[in-house]
mmCIF file of the N, C-alpha and C atoms, coordinates in Angstrom:
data_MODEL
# 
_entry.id   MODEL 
# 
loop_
_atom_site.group_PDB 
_atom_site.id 
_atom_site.type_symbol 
_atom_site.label_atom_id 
_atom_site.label_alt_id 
_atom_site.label_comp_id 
_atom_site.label_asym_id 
_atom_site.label_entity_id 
_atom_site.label_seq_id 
_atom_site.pdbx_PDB_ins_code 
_atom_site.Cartn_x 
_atom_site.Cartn_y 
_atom_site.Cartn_z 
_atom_site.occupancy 
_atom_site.B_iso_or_equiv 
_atom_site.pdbx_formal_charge 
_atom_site.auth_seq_id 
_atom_site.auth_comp_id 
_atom_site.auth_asym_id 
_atom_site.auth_atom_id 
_atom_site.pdbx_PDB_model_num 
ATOM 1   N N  . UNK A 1 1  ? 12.046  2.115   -28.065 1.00 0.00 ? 1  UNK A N  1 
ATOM 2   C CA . UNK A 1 1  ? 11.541  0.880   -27.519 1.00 0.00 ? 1  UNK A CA 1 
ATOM 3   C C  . UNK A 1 1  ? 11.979  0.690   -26.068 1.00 0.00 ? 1  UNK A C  1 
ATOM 4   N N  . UNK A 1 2  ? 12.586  1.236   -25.551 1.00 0.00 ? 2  UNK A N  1 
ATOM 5   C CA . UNK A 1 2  ? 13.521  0.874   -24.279 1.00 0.00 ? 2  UNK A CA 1 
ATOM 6   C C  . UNK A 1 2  ? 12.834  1.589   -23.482 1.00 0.00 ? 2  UNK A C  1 
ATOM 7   N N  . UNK A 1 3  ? 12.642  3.078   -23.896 1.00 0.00 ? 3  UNK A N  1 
ATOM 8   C CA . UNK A 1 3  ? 11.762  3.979   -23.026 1.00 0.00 ? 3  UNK A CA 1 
ATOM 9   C C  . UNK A 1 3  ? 10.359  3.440   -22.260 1.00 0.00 ? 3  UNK A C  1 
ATOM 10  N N  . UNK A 1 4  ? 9.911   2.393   -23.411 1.00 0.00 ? 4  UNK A N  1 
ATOM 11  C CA . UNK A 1 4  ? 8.695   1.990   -23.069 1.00 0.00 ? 4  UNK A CA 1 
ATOM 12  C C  . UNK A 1 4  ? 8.654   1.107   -22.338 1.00 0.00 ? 4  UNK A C  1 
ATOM 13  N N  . UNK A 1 5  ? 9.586   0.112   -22.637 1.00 0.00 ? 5  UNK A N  1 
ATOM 14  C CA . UNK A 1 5  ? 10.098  -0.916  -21.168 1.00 0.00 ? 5  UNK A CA 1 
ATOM 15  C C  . UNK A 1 5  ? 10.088  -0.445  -20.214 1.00 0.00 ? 5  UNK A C  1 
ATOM 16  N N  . UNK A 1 6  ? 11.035  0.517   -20.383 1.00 0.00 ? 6  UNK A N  1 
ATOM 17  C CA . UNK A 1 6  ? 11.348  1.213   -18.831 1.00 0.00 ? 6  UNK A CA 1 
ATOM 18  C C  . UNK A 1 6  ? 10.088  1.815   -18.094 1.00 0.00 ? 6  UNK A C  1 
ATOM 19  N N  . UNK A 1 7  ? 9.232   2.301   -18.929 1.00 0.00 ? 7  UNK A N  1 
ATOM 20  C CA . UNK A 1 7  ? 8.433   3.032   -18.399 1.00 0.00 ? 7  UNK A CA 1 
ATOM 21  C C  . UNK A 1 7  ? 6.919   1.788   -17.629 1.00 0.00 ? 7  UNK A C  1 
ATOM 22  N N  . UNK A 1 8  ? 7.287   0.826   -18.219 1.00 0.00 ? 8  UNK A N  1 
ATOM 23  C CA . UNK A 1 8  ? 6.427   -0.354  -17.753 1.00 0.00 ? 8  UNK A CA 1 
ATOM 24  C C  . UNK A 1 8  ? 6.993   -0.727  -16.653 1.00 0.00 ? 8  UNK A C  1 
ATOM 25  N N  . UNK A 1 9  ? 7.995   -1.517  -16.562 1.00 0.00 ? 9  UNK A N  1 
ATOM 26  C CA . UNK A 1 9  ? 8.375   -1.453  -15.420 1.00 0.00 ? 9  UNK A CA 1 
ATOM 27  C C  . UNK A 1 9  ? 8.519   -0.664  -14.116 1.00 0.00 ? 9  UNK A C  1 
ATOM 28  N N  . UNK A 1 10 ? 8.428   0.848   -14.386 1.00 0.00 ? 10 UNK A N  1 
ATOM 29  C CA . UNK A 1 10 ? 8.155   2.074   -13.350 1.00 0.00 ? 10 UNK A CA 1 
ATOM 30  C C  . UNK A 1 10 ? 6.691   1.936   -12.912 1.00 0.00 ? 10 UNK A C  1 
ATOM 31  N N  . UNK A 1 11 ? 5.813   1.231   -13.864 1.00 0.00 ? 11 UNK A N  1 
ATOM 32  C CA . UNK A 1 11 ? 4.626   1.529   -13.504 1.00 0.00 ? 11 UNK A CA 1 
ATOM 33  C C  . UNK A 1 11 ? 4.094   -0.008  -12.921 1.00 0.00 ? 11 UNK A C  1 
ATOM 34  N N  . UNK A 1 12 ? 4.705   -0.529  -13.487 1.00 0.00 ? 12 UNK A N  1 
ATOM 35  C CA . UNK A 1 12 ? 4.530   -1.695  -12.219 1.00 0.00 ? 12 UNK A CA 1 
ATOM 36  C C  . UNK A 1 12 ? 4.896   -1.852  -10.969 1.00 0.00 ? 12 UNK A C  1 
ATOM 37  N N  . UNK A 1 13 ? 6.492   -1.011  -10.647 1.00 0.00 ? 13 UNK A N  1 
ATOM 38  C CA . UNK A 1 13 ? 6.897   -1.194  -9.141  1.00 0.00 ? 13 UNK A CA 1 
ATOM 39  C C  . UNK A 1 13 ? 5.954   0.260   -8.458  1.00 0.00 ? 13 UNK A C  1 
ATOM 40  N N  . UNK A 1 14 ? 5.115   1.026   -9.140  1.00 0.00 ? 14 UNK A N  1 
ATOM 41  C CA . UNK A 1 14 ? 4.420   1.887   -8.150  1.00 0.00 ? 14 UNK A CA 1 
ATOM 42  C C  . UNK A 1 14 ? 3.026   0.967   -8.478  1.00 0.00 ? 14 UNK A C  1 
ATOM 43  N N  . UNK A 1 15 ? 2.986   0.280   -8.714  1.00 0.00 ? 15 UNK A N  1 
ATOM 44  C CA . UNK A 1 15 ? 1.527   -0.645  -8.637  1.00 0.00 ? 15 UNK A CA 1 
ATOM 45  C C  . UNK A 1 15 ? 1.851   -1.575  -7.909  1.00 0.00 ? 15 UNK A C  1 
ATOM 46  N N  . UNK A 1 16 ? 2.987   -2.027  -7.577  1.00 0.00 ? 16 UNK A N  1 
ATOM 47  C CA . UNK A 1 16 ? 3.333   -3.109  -6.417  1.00 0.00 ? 16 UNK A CA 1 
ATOM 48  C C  . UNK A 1 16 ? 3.121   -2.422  -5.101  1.00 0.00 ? 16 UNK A C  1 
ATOM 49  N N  . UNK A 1 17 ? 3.637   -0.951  -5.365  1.00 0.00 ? 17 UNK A N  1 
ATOM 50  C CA . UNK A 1 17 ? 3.859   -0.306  -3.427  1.00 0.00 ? 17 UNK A CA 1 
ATOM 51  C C  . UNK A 1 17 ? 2.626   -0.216  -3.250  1.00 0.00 ? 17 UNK A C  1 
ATOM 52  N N  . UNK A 1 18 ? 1.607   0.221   -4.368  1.00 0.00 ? 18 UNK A N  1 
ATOM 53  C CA . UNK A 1 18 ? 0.363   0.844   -4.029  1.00 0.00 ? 18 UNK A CA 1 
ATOM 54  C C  . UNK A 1 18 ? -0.631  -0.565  -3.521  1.00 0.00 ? 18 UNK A C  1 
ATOM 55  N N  . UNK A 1 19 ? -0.342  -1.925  -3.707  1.00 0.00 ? 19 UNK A N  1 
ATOM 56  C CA . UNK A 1 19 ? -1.085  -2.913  -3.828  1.00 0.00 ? 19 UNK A CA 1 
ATOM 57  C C  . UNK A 1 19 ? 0.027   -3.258  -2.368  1.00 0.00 ? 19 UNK A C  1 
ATOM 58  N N  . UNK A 1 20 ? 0.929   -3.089  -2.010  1.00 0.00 ? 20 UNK A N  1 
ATOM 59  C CA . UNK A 1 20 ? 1.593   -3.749  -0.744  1.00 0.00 ? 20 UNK A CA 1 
ATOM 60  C C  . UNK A 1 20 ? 1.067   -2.717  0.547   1.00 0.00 ? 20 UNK A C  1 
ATOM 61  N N  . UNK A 1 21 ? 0.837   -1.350  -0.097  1.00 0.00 ? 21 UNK A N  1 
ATOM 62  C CA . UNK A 1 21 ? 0.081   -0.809  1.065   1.00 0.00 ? 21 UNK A CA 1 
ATOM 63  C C  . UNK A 1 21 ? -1.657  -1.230  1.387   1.00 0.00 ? 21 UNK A C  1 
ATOM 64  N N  . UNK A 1 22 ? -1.852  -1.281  0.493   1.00 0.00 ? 22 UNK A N  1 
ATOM 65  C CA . UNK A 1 22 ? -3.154  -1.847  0.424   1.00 0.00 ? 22 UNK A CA 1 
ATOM 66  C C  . UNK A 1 22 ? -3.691  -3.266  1.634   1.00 0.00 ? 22 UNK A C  1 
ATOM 67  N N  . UNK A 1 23 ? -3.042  -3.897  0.776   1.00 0.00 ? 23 UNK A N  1 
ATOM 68  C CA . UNK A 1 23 ? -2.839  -5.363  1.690   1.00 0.00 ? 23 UNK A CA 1 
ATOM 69  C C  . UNK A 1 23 ? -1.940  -5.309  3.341   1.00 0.00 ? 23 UNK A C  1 
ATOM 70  N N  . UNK A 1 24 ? -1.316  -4.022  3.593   1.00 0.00 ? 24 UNK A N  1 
ATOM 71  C CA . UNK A 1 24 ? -0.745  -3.983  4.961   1.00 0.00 ? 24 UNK A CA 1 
ATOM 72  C C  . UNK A 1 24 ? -2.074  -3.194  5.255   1.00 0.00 ? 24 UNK A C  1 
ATOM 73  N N  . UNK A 1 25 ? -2.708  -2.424  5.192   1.00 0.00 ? 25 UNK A N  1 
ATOM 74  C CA . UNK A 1 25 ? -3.995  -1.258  5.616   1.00 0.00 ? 25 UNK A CA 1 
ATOM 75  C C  . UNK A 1 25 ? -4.992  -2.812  5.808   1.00 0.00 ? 25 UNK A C  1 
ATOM 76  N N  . UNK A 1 26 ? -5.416  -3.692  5.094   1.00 0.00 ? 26 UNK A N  1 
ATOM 77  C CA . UNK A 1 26 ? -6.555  -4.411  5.243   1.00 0.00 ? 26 UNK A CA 1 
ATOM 78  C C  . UNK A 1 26 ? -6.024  -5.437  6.085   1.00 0.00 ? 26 UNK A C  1 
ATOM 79  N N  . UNK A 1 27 ? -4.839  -6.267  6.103   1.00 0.00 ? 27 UNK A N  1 
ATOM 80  C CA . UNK A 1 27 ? -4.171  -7.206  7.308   1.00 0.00 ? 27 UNK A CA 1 
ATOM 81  C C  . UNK A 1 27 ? -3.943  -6.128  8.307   1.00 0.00 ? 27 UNK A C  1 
ATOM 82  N N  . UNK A 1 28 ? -3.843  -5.315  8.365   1.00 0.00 ? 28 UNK A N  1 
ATOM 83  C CA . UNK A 1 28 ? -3.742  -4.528  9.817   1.00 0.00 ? 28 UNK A CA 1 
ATOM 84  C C  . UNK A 1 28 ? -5.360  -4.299  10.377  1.00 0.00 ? 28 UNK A C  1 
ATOM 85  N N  . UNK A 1 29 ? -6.264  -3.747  9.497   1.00 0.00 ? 29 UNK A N  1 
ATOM 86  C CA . UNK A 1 29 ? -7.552  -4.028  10.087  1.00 0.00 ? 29 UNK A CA 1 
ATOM 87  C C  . UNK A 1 29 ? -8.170  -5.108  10.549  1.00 0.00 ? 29 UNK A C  1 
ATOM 88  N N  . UNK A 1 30 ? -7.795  -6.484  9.701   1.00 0.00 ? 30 UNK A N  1 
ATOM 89  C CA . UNK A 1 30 ? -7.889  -7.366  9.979   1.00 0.00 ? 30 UNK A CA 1 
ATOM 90  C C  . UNK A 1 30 ? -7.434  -7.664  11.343  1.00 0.00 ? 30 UNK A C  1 
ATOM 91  N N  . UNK A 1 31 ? -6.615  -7.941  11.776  1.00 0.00 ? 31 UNK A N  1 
ATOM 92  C CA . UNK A 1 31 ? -5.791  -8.664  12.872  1.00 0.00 ? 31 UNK A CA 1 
ATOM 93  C C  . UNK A 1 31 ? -6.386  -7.643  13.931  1.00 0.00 ? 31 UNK A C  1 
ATOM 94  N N  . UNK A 1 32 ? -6.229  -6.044  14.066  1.00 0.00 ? 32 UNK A N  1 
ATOM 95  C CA . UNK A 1 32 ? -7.113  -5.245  14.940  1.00 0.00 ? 32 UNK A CA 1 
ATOM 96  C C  . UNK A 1 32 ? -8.183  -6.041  15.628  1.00 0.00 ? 32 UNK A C  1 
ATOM 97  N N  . UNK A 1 33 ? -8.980  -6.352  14.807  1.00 0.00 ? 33 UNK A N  1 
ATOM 98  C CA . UNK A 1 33 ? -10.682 -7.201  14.796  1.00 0.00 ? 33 UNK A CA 1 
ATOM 99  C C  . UNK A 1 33 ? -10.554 -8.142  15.374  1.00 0.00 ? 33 UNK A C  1 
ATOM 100 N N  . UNK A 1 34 ? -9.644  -9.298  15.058  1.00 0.00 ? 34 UNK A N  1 
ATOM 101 C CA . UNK A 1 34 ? -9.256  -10.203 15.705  1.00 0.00 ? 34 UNK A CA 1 
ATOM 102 C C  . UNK A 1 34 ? -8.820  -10.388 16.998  1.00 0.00 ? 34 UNK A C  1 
ATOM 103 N N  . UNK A 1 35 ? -7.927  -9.689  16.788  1.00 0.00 ? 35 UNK A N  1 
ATOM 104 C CA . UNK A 1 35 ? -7.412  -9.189  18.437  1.00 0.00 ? 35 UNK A CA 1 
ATOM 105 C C  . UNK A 1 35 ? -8.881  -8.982  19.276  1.00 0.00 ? 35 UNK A C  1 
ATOM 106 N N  . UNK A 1 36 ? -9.043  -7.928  18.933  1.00 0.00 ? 36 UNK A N  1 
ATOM 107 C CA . UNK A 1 36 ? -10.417 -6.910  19.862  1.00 0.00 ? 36 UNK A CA 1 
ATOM 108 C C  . UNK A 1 36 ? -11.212 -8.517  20.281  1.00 0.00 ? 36 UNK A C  1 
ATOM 109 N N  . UNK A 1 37 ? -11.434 -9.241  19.087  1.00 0.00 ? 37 UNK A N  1 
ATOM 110 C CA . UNK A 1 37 ? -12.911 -10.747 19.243  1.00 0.00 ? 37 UNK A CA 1 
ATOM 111 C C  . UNK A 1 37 ? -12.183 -11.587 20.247  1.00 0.00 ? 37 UNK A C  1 
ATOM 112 N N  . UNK A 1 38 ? -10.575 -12.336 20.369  1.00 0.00 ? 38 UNK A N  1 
ATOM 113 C CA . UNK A 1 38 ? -10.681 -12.773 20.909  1.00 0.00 ? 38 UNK A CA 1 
ATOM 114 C C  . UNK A 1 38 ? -9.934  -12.385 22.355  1.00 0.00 ? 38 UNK A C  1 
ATOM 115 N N  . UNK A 1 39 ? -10.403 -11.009 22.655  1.00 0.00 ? 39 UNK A N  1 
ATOM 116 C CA . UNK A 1 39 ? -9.835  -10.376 23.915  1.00 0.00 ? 39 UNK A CA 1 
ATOM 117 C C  . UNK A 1 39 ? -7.986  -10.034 24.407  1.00 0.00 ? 39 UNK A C  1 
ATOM 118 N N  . UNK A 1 40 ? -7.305  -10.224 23.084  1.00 0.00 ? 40 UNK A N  1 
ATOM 119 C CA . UNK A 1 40 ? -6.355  -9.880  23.504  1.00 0.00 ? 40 UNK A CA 1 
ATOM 120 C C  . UNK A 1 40 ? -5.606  -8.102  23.630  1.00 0.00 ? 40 UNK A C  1 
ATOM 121 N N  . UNK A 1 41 ? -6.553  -7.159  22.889  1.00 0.00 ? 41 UNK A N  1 
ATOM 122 C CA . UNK A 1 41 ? -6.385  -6.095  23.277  1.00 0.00 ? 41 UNK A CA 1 
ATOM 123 C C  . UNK A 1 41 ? -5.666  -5.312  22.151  1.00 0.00 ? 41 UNK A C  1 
ATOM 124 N N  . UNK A 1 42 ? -5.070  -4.513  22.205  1.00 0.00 ? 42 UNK A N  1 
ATOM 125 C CA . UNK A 1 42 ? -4.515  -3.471  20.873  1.00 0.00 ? 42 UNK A CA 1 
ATOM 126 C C  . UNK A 1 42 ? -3.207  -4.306  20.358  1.00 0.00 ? 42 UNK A C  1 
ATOM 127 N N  . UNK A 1 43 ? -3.393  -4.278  18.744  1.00 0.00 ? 43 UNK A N  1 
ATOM 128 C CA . UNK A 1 43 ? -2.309  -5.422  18.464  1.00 0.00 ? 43 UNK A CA 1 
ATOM 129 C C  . UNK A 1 43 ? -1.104  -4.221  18.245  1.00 0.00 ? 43 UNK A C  1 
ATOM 130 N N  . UNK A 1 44 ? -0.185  -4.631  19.143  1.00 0.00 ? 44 UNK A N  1 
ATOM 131 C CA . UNK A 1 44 ? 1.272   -3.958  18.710  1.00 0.00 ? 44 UNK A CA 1 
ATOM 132 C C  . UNK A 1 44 ? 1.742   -3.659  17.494  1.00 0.00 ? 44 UNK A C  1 
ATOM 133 N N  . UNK A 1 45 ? 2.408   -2.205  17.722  1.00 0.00 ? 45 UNK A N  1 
ATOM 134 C CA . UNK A 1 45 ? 2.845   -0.895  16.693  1.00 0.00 ? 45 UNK A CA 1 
ATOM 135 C C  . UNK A 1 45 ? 1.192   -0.967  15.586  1.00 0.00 ? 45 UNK A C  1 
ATOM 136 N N  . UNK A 1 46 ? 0.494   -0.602  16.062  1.00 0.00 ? 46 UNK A N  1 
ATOM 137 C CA . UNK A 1 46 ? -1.202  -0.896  15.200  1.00 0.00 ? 46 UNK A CA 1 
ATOM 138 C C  . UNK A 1 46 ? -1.330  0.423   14.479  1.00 0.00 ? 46 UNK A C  1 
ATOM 139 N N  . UNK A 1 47 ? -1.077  2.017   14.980  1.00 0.00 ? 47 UNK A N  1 
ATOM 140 C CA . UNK A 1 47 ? -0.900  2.983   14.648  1.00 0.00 ? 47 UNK A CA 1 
ATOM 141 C C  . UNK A 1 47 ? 0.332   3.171   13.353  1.00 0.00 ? 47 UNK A C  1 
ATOM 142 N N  . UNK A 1 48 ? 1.874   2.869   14.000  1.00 0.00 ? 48 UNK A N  1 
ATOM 143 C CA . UNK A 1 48 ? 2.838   2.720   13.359  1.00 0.00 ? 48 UNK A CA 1 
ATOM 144 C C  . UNK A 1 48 ? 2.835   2.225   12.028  1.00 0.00 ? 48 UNK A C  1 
ATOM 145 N N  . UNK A 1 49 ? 1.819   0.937   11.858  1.00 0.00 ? 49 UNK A N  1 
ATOM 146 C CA . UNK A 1 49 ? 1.616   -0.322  10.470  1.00 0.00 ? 49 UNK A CA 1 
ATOM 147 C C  . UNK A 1 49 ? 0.541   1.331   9.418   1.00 0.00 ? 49 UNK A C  1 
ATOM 148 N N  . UNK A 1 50 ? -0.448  1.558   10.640  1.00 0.00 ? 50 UNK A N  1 
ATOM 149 C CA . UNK A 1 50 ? -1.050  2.100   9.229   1.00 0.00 ? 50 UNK A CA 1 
ATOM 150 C C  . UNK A 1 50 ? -0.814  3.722   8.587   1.00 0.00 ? 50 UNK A C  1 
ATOM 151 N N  . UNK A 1 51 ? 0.524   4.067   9.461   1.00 0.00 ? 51 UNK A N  1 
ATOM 152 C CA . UNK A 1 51 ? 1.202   5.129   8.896   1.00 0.00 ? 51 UNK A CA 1 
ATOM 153 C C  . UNK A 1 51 ? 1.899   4.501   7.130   1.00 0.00 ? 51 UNK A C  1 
ATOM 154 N N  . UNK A 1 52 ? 2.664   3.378   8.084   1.00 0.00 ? 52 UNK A N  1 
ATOM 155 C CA . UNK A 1 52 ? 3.648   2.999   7.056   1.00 0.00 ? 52 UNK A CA 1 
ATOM 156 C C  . UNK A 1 52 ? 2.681   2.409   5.632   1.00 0.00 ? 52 UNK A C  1 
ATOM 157 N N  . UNK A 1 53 ? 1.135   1.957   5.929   1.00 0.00 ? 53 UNK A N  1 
ATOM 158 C CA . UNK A 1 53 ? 0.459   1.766   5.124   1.00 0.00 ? 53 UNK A CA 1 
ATOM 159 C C  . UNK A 1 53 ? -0.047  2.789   4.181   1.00 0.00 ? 53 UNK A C  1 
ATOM 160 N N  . UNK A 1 54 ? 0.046   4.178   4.961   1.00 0.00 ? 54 UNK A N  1 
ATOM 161 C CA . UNK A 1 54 ? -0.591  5.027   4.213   1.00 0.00 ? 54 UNK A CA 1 
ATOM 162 C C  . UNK A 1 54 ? 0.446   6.320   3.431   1.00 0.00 ? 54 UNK A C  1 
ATOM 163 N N  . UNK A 1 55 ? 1.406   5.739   4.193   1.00 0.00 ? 55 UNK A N  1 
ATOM 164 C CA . UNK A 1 55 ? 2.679   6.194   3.435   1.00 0.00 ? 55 UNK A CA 1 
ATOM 165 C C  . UNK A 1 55 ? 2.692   5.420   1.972   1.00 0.00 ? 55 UNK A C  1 
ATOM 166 N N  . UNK A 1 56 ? 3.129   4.131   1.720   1.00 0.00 ? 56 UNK A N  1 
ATOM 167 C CA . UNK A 1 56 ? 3.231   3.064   0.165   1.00 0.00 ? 56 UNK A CA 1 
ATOM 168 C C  . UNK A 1 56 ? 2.035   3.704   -0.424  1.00 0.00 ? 56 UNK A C  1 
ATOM 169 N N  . UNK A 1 57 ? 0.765   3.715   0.189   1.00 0.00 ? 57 UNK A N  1 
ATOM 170 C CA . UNK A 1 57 ? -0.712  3.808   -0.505  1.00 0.00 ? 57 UNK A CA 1 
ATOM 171 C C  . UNK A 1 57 ? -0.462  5.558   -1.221  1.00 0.00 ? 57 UNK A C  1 
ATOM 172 N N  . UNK A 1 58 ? -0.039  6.069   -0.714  1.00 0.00 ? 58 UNK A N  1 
ATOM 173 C CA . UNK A 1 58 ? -0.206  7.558   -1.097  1.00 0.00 ? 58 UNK A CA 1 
ATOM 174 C C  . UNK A 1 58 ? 1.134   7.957   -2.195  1.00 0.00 ? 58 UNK A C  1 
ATOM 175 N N  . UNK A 1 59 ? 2.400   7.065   -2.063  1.00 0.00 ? 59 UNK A N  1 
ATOM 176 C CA . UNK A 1 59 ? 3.151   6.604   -2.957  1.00 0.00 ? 59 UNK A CA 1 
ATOM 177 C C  . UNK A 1 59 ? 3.134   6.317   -4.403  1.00 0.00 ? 59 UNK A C  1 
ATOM 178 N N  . UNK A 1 60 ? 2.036   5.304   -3.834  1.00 0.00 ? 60 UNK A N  1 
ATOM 179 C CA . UNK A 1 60 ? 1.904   4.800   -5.124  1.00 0.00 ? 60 UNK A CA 1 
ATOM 180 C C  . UNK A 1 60 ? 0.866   5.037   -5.967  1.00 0.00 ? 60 UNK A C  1 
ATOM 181 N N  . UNK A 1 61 ? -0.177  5.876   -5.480  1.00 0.00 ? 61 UNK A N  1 
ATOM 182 C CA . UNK A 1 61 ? -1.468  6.645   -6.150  1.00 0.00 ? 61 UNK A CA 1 
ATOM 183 C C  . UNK A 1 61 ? -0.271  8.000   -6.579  1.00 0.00 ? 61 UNK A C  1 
ATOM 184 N N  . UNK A 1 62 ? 0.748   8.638   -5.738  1.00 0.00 ? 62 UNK A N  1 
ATOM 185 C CA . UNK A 1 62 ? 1.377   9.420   -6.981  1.00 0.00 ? 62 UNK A CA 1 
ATOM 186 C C  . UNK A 1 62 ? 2.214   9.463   -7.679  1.00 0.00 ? 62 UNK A C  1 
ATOM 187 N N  . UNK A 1 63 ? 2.800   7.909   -7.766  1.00 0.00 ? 63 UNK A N  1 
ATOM 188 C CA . UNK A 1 63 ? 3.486   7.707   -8.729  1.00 0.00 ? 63 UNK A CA 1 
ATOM 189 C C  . UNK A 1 63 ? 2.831   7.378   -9.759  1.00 0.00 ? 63 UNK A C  1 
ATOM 190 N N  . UNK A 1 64 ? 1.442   6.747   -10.043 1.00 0.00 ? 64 UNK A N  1 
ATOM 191 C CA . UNK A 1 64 ? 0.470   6.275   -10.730 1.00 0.00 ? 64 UNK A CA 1 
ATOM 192 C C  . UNK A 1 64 ? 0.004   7.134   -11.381 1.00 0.00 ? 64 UNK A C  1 
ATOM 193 N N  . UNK A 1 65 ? -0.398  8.464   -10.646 1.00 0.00 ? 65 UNK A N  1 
ATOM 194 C CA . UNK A 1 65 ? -1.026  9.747   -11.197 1.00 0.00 ? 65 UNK A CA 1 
ATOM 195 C C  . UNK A 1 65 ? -0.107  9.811   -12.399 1.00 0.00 ? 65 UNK A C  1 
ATOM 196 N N  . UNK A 1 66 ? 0.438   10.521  -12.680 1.00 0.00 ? 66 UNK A N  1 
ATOM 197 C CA . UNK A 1 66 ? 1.353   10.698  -13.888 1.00 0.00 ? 66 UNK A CA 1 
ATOM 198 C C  . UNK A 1 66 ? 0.877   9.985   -15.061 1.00 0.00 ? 66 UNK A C  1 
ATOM 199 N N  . UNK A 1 67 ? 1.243   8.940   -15.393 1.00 0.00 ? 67 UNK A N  1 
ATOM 200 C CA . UNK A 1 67 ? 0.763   7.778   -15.879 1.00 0.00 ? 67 UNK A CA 1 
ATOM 201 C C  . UNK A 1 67 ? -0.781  7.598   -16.677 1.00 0.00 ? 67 UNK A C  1 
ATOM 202 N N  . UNK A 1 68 ? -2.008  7.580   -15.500 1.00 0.00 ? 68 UNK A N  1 
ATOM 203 C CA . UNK A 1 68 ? -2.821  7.991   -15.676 1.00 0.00 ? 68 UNK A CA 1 
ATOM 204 C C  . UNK A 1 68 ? -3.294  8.937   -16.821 1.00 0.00 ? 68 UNK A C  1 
ATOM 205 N N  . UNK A 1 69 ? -2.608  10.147  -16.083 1.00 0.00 ? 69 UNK A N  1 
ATOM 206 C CA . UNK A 1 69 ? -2.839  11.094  -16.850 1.00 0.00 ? 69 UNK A CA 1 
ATOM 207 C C  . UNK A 1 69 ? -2.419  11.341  -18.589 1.00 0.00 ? 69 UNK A C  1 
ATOM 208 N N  . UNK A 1 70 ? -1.202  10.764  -18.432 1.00 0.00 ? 70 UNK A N  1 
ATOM 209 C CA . UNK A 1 70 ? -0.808  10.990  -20.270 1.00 0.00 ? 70 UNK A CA 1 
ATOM 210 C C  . UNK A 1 70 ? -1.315  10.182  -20.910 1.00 0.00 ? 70 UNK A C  1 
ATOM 211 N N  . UNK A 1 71 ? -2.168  9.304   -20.386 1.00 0.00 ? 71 UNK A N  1 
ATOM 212 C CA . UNK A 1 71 ? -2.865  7.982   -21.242 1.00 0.00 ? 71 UNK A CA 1 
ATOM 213 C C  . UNK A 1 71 ? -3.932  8.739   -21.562 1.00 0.00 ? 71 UNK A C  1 
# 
């Protein structure tokens, strides 16, 4: 029974990174757009955000994989 706890909980904190990269990748596009509309120009560390976005996102699709799969 514990295993299975545990194993829920593993699969929720790689469904949190994968859903926190998510939401930094689409608020970073977002605000980009914004910026660009109302002329203020490239929004600072803009590159940097969607490394670190695609770092959690790729995280958490393979921590997920696993999972997936034995189901």
């Amino acid at each position: 029974m514990l295993n299975l706890i545990e194993a829920n909980r593993s699969k929720r904190l790689r469904l949190w990174i994968f859903l926190a990269g998510f939401l930094l990748n689409e608020g970073l596009l977002f605000l980009q757009s914004l910026f660009g509309w109302l002329g203020y120009g490239v929004l600072p560390l803009y590159n940097e955000g969607f490394l670190t976005a695609s770092v959690l996102l790729l995280i958490g699709i393979l921590g997920l994989s696993p999972h997936a799969l034995k189901r």
